[in-house]
PyMOL CGO cylinders between C-alpha atoms (Angstrom):
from pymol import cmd
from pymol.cgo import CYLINDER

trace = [
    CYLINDER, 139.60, 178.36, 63.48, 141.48, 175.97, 65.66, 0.3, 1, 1, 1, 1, 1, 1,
    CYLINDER, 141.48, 175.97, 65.66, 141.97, 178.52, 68.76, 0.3, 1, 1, 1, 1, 1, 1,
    CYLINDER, 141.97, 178.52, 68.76, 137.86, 179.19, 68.58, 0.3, 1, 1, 1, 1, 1, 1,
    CYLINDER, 137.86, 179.19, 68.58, 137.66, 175.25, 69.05, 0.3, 1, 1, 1, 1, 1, 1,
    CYLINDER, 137.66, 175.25, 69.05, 140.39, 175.69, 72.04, 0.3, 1, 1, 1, 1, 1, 1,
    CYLINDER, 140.39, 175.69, 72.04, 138.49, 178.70, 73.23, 0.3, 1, 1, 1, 1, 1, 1,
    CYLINDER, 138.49, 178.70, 73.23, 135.54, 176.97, 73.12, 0.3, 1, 1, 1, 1, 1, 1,
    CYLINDER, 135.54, 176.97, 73.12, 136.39, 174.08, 75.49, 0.3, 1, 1, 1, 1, 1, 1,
    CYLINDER, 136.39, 174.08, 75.49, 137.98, 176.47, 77.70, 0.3, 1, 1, 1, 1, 1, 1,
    CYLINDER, 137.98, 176.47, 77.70, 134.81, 178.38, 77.90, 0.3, 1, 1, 1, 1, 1, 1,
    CYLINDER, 134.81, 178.38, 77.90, 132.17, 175.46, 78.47, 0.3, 1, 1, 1, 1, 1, 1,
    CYLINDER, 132.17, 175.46, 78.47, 134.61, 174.34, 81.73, 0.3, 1, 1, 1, 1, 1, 1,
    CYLINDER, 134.61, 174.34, 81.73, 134.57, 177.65, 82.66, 0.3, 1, 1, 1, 1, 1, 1,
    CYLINDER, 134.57, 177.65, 82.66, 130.67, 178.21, 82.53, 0.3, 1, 1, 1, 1, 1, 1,
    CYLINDER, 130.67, 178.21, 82.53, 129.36, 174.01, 83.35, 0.3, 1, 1, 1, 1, 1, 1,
    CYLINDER, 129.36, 174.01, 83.35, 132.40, 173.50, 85.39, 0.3, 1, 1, 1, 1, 1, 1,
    CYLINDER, 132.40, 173.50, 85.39, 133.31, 176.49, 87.26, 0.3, 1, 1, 1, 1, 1, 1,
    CYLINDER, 133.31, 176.49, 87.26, 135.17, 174.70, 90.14, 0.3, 1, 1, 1, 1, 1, 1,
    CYLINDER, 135.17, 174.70, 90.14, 136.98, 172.22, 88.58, 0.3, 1, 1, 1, 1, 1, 1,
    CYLINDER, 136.98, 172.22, 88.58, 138.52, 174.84, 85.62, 0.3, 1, 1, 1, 1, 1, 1,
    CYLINDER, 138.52, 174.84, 85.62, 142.07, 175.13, 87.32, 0.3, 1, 1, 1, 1, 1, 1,
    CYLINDER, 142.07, 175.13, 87.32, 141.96, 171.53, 87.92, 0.3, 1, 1, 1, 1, 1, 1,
    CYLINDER, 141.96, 171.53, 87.92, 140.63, 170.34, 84.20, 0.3, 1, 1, 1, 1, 1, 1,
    CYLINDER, 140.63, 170.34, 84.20, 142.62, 173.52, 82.55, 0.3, 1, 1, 1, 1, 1, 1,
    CYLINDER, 142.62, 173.52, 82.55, 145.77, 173.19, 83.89, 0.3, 1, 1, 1, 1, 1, 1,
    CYLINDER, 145.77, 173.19, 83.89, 148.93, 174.34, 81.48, 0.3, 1, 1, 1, 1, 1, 1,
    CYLINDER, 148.93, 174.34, 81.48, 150.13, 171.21, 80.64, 0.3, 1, 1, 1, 1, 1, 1,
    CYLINDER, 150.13, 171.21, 80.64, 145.99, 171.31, 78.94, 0.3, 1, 1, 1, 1, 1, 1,
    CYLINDER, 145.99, 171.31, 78.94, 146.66, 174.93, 77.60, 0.3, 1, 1, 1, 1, 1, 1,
    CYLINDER, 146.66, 174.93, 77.60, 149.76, 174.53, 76.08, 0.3, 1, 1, 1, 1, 1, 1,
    CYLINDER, 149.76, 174.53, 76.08, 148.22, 171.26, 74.65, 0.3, 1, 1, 1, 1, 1, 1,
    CYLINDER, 148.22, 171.26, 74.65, 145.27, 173.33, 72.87, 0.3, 1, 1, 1, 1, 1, 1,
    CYLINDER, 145.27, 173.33, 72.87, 147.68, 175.40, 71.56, 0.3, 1, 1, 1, 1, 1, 1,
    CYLINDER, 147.68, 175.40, 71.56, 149.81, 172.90, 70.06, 0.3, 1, 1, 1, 1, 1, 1,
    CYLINDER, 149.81, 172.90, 70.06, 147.05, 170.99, 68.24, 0.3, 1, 1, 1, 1, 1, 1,
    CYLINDER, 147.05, 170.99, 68.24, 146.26, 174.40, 66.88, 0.3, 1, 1, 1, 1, 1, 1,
    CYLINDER, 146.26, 174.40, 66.88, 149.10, 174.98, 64.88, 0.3, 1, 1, 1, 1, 1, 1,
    CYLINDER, 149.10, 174.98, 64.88, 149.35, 171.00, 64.06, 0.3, 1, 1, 1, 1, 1, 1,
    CYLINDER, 149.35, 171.00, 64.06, 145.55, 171.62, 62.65, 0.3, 1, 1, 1, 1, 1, 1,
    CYLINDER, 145.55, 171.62, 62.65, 146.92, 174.48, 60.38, 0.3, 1, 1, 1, 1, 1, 1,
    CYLINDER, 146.92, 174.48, 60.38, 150.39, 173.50, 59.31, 0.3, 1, 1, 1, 1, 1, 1,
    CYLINDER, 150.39, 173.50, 59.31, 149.29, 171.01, 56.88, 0.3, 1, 1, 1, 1, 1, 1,
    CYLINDER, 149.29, 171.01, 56.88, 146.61, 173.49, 55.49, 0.3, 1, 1, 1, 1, 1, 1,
    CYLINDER, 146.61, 173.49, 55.49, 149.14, 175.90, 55.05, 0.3, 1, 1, 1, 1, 1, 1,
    CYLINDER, 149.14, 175.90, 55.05, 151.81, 173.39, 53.50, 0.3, 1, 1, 1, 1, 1, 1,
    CYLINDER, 151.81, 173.39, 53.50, 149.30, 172.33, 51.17, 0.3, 1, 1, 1, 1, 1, 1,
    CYLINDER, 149.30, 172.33, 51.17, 148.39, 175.36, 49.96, 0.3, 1, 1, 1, 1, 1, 1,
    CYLINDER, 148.39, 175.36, 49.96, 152.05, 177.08, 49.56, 0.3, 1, 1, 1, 1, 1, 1,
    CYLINDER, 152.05, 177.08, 49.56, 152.31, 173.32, 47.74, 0.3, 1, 1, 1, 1, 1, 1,
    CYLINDER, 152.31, 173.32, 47.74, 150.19, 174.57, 44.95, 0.3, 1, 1, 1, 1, 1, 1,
    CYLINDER, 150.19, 174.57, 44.95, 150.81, 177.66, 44.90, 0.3, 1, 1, 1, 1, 1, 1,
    CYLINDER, 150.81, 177.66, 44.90, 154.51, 176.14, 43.44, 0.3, 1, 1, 1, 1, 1, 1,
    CYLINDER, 154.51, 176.14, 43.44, 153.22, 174.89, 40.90, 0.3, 1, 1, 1, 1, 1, 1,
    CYLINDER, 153.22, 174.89, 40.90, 151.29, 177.83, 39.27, 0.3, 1, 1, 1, 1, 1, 1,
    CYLINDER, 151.29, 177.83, 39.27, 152.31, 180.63, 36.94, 0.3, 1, 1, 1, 1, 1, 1,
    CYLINDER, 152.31, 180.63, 36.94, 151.14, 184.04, 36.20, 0.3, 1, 1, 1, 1, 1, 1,
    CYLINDER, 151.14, 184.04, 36.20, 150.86, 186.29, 34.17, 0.3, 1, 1, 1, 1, 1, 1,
    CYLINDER, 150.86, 186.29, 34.17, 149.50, 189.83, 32.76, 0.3, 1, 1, 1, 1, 1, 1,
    CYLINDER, 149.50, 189.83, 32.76, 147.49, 190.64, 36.10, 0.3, 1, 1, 1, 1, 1, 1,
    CYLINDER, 147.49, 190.64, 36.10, 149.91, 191.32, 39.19, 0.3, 1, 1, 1, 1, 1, 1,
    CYLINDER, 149.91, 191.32, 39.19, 146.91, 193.40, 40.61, 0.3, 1, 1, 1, 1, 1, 1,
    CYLINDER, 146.91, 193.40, 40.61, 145.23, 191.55, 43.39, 0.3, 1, 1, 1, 1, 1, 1,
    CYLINDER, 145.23, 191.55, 43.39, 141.40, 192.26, 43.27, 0.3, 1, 1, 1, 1, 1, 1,
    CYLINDER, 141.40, 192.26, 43.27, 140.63, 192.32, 47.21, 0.3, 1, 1, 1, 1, 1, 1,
    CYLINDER, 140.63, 192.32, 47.21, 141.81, 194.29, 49.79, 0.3, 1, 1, 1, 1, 1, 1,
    CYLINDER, 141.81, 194.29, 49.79, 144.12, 191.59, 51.52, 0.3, 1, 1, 1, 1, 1, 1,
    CYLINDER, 144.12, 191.59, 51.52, 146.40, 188.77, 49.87, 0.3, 1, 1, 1, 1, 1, 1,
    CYLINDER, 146.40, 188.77, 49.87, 144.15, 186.12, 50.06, 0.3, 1, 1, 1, 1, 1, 1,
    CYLINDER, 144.15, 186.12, 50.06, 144.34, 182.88, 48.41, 0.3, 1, 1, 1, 1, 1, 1,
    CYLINDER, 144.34, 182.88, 48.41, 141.39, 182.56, 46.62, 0.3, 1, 1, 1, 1, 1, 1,
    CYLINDER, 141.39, 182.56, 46.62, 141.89, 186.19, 44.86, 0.3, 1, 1, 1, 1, 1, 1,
    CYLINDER, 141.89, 186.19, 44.86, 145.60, 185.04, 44.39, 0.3, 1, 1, 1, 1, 1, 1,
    CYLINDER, 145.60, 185.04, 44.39, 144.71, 181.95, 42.23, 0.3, 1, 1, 1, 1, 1, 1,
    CYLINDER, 144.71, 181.95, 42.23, 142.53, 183.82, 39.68, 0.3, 1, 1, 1, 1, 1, 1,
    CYLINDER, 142.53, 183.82, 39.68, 145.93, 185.80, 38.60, 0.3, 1, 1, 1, 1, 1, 1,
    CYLINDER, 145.93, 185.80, 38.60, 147.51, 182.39, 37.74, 0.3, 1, 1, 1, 1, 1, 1,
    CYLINDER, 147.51, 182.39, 37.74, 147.02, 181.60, 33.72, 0.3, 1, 1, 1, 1, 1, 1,
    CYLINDER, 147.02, 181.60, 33.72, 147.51, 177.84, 34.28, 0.3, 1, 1, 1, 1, 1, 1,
    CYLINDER, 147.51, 177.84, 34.28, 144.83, 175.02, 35.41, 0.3, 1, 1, 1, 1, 1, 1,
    CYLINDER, 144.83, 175.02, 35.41, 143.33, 176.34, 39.58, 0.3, 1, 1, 1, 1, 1, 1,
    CYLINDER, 143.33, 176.34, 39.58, 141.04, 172.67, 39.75, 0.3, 1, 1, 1, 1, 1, 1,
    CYLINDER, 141.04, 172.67, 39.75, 143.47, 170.96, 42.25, 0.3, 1, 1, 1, 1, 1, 1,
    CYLINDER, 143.47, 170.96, 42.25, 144.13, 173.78, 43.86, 0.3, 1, 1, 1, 1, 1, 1,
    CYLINDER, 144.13, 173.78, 43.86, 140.59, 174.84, 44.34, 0.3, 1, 1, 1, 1, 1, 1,
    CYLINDER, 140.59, 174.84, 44.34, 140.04, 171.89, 45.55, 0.3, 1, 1, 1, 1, 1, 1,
    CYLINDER, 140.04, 171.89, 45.55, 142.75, 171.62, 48.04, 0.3, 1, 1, 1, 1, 1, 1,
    CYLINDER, 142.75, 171.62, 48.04, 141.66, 175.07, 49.54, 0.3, 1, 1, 1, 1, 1, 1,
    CYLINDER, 141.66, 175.07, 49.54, 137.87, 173.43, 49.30, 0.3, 1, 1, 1, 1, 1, 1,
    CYLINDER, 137.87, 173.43, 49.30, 139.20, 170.59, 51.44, 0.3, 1, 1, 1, 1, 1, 1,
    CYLINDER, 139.20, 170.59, 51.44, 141.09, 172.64, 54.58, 0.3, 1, 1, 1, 1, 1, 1,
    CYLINDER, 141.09, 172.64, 54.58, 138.16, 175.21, 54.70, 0.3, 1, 1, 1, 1, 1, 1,
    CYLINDER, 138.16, 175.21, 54.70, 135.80, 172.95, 55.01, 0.3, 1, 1, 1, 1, 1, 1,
    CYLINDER, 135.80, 172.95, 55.01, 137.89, 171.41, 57.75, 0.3, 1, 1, 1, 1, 1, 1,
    CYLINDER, 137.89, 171.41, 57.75, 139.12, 174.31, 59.34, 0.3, 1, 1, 1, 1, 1, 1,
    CYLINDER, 139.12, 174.31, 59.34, 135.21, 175.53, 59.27, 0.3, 1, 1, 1, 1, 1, 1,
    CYLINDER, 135.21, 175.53, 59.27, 132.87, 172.69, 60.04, 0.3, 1, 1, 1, 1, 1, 1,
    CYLINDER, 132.87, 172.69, 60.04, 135.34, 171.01, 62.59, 0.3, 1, 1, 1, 1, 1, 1,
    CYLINDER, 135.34, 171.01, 62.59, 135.61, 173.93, 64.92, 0.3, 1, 1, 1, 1, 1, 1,
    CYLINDER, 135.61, 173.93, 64.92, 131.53, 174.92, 64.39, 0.3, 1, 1, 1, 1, 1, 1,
    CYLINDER, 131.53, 174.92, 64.39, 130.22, 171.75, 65.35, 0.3, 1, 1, 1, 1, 1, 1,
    CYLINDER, 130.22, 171.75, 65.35, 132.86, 171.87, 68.00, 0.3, 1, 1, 1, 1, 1, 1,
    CYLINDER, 132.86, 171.87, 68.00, 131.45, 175.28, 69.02, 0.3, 1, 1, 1, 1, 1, 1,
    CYLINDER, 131.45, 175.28, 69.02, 127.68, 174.48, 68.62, 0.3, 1, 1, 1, 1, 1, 1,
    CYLINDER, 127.68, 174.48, 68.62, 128.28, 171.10, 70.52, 0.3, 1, 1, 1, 1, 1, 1,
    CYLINDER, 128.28, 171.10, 70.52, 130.03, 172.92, 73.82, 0.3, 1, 1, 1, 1, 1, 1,
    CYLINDER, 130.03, 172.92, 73.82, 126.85, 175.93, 72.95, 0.3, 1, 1, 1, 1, 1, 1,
    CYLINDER, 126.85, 175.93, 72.95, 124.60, 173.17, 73.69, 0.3, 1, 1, 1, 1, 1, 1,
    CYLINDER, 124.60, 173.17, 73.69, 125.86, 171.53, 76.73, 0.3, 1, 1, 1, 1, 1, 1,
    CYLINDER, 125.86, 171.53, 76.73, 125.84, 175.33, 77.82, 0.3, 1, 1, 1, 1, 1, 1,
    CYLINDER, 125.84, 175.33, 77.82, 122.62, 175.98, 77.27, 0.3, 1, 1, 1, 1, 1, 1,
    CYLINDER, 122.62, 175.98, 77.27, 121.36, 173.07, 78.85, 0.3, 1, 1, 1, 1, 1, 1,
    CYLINDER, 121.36, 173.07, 78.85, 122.91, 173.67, 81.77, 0.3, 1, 1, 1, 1, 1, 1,
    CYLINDER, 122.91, 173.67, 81.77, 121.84, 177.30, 81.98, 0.3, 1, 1, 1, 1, 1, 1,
    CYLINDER, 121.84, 177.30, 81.98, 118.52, 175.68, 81.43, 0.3, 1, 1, 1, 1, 1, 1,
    CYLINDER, 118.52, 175.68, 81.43, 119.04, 173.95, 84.87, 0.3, 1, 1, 1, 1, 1, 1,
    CYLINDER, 119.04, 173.95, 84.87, 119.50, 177.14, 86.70, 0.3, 1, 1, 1, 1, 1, 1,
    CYLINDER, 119.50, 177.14, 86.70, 116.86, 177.19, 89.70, 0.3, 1, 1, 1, 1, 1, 1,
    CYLINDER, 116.86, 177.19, 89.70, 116.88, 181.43, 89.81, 0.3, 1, 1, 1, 1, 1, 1,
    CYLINDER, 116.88, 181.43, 89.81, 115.80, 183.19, 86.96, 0.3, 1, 1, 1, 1, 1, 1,
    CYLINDER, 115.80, 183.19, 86.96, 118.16, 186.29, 87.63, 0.3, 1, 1, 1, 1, 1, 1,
    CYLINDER, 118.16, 186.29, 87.63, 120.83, 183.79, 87.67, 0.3, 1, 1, 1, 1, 1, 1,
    CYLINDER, 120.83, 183.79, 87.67, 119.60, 182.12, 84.09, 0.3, 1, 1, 1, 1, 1, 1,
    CYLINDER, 119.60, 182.12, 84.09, 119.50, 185.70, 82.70, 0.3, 1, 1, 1, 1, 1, 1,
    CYLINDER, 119.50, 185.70, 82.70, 122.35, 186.63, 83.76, 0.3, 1, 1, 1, 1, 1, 1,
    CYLINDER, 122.35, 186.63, 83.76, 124.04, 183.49, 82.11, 0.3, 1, 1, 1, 1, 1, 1,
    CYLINDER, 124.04, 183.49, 82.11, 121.52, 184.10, 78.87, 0.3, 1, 1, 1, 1, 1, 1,
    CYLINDER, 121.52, 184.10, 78.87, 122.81, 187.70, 78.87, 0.3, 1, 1, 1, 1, 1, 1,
    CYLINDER, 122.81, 187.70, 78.87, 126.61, 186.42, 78.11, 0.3, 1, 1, 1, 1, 1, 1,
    CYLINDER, 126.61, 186.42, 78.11, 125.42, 183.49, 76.04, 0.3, 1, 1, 1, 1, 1, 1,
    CYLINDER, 125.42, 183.49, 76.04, 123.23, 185.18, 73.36, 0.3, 1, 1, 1, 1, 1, 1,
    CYLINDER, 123.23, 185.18, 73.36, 125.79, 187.87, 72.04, 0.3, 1, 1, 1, 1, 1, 1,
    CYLINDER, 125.79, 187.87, 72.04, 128.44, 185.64, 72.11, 0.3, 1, 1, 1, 1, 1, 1,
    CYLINDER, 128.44, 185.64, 72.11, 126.59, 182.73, 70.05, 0.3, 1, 1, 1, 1, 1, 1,
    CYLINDER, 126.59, 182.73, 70.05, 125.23, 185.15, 67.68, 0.3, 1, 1, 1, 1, 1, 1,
    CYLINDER, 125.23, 185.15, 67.68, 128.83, 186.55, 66.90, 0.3, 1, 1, 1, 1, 1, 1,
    CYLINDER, 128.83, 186.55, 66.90, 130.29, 183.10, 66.31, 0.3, 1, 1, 1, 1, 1, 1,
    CYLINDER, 130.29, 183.10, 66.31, 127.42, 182.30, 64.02, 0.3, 1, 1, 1, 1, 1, 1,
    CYLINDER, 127.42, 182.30, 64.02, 128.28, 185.54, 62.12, 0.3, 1, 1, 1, 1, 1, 1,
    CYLINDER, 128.28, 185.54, 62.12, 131.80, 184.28, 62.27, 0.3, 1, 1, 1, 1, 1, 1,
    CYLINDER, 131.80, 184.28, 62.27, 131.43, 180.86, 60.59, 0.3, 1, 1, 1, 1, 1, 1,
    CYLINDER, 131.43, 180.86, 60.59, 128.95, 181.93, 58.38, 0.3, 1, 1, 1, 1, 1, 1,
    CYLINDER, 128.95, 181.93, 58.38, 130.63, 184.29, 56.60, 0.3, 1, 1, 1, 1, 1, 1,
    CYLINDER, 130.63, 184.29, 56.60, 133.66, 182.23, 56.29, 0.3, 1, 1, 1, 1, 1, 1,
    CYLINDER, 133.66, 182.23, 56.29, 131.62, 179.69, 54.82, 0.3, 1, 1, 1, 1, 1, 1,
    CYLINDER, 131.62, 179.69, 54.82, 130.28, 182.56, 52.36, 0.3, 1, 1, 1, 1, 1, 1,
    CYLINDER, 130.28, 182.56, 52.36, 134.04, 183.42, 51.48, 0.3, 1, 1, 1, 1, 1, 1,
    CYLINDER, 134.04, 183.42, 51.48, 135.99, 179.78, 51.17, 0.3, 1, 1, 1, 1, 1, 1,
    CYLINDER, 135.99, 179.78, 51.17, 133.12, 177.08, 50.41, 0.3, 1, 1, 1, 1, 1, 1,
    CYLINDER, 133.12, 177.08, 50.41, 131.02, 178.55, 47.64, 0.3, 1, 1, 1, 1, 1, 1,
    CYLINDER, 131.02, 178.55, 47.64, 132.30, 177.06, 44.49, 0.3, 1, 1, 1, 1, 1, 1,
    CYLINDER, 132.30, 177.06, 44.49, 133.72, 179.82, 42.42, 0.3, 1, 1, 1, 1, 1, 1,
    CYLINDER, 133.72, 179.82, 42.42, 131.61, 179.96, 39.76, 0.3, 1, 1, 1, 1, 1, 1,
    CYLINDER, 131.61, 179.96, 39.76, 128.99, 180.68, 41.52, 0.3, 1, 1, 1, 1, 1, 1,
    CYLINDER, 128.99, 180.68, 41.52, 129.93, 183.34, 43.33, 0.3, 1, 1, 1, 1, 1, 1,
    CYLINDER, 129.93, 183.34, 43.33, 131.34, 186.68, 42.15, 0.3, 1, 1, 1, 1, 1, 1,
    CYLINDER, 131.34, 186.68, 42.15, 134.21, 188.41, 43.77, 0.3, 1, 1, 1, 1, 1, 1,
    CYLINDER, 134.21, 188.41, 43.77, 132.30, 191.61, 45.60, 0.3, 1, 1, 1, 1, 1, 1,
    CYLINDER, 132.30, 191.61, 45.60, 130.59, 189.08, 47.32, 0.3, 1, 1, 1, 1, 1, 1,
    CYLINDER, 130.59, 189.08, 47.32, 133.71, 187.26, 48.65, 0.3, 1, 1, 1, 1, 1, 1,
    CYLINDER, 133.71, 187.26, 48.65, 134.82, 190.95, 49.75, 0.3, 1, 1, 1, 1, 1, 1,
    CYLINDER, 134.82, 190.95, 49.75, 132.01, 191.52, 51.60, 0.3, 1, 1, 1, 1, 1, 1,
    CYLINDER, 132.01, 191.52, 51.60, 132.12, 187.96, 53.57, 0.3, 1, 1, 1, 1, 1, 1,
    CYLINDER, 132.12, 187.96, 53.57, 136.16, 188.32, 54.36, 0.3, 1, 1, 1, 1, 1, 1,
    CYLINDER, 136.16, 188.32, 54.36, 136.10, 191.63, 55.37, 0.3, 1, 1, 1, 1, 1, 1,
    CYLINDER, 136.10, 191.63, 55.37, 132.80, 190.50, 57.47, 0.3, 1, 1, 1, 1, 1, 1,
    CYLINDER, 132.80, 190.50, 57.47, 134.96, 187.87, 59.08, 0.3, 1, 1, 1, 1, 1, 1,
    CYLINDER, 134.96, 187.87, 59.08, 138.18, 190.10, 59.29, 0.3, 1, 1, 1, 1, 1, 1,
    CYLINDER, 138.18, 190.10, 59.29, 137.32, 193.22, 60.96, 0.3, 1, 1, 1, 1, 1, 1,
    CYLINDER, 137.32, 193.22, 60.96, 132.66, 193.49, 61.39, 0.3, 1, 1, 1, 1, 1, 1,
    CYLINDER, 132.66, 193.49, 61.39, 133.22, 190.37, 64.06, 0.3, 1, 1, 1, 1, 1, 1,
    CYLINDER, 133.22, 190.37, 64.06, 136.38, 191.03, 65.97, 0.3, 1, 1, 1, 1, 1, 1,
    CYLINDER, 136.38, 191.03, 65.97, 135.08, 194.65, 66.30, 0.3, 1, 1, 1, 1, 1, 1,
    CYLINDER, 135.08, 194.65, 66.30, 132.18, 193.50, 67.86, 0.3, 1, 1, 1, 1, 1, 1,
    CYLINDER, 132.18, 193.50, 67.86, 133.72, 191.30, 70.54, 0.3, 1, 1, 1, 1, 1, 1,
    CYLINDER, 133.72, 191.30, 70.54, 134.49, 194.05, 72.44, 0.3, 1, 1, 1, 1, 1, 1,
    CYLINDER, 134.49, 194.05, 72.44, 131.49, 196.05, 71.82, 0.3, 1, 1, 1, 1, 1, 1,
    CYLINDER, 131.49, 196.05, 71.82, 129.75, 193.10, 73.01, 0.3, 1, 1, 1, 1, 1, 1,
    CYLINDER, 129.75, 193.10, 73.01, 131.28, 193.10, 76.26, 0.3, 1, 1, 1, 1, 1, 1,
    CYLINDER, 131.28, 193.10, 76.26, 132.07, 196.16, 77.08, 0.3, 1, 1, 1, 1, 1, 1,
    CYLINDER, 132.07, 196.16, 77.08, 128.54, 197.18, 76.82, 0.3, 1, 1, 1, 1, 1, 1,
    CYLINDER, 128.54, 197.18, 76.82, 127.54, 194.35, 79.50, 0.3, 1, 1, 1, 1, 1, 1,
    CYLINDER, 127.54, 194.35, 79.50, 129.38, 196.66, 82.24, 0.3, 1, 1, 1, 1, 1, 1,
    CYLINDER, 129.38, 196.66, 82.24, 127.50, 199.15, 84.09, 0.3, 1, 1, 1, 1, 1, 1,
    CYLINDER, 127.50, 199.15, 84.09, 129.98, 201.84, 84.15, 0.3, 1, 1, 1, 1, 1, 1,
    CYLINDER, 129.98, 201.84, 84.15, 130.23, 201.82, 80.24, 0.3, 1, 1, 1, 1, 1, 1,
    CYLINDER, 130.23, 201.82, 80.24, 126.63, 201.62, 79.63, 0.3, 1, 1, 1, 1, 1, 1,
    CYLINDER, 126.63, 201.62, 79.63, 126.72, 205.20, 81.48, 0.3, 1, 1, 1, 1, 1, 1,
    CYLINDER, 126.72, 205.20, 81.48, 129.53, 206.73, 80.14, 0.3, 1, 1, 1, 1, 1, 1,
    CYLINDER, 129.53, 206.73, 80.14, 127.84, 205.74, 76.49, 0.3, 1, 1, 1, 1, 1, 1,
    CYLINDER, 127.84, 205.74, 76.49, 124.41, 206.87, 77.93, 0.3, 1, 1, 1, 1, 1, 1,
    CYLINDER, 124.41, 206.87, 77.93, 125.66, 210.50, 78.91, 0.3, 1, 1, 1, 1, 1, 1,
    CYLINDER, 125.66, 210.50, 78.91, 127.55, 210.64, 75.89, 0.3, 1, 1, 1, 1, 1, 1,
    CYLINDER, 127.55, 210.64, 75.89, 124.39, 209.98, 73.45, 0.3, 1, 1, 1, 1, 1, 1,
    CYLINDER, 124.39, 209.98, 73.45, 122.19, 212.51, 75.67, 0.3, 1, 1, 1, 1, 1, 1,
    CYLINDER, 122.19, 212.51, 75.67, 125.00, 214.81, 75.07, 0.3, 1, 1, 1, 1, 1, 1,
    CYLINDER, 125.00, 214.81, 75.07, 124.86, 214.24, 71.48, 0.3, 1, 1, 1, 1, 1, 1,
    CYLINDER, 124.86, 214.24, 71.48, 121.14, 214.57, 70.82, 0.3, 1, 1, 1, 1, 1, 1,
    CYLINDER, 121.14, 214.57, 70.82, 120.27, 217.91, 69.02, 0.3, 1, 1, 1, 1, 1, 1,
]
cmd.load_cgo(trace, "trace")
C-alpha cells in the first residue's frame, strides 16, 4: 500500500509536471519513497508477529484460504483474537485509507489539469490513460477494504476469499491488460487473433 502512495506521486509529476520530473524525482527522492515504504510497514508487521506470540492453537492446523493470511491464521488460535483483531483493524485501516486518499488526492489534481487541456485529442488521450488506471485502483482498495476492515462477524470467510484473491491476482492481471491493449500493434495482433477464432 505504501509503494501505490510512492507510485502515485511519481505519477502526478510525471503527468502535471512533465518537465520538471527529473528535477522533482531525482534519486535521492526515489530512494526516499522507498524508504518511508518499508518504515510505513515495519511496525505493521512487528505488531502483528507481536500477537501472533502470544496466541496458541490447537485442533485445526488447516488454514481455510488459499494463502497464509493473517486473518484466516487467527481463527485457528483457541485463545482470546480481540486485541489482535484489533491491531490488524488498526494497520489496515492505515495501510488502506492513507494511501487512497493519497491516490484520490494526486487523481484529482490530475484530472483537473487534464481538464485544462486546450485540444480535445490531447484531453482524450490523457482521459484514455486516466480512466483504466483509476478504475483499477478503485478495484484495488476496495476489495482490500472488503477483506481487512469488515468486522469479522459480519462477514463470512468465502467472502474474504473472494476480496483477497480479487486484490491478489483479478487487479495485477489487469495492469497489463490495461496497457497493453492501449498500443496499436497489440490491439491488431488481438484483433486478427479473435477473427481467427470466430466459428
Amino acid at each position: 500500500m505504501a509503494i501505490c502512495m510512492a507510485i502515485h506521486i511519481q505519477m502526478y509529476v510525471a503527468i502535471c509536471k512533465p518537465l520538471l520530473y527529473h528535477v522533482v524525482i531525482s534519486s535521492k527522492v526515489c530512494y526516499n519513497l522507498m524508504l518511508g515504504s518499508y518504515l510505513m510497514t515495519f511496525p505493521g508487521a512487528i505488531g502483528h508477529a507481536g500477537c501472533m506470540l502470544r496466541l496458541t492453537f490447537c485442533h485445526a492446523k488447516t488454514i481455510n484460504h488459499y494463502f497464509c493470511d493473517i486473518l484466516p491464521l487467527l481463527k485457528l488460535s483457541c485463545t482470546s483474537i480481540h486485541i489482535s483483531d484489533l491491531v490488524v483493524f488498526i494497520v489496515a485501516g492505515t495501510n488502506i485509507i492513507v494511501p487512497s486518499l493519497t491516490s484520490f488526492v494526486s487523481y484529482g489534481l490530475i484530472l483537473t489539469n487534464i481538464f485544462r487541456i486546450s485540444s480535445m485529442e490531447g484531453r482524450s488521450k490523457a482521459f484514455s490513460t486516466f480512466c483504466p488506471h483509476i478504475i483499477v485502483v478503485s478495484l484495488f482498495f476496495a476489495s482490500c477494504t472488503l477483506m481487512y476492515l469488515k468486522p469479522s462477524s459480519a462477514v463470512y470467510m468465502d467472502e474474504r476469499k473472494v476480496s483477497s484473491l480479487f486484490y491478489t491476482n483479478m487487479v495485477p492481471r489487469m495492469n497489463p491488460l490495461i496497457y497493453s491493449l492501449r498500443n496499436k500493434n497489440v490491439k491488431a495482433a488481438l484483433r486478427k487473433t479473435l477473427s481467427r477464432t470466430e466459428f
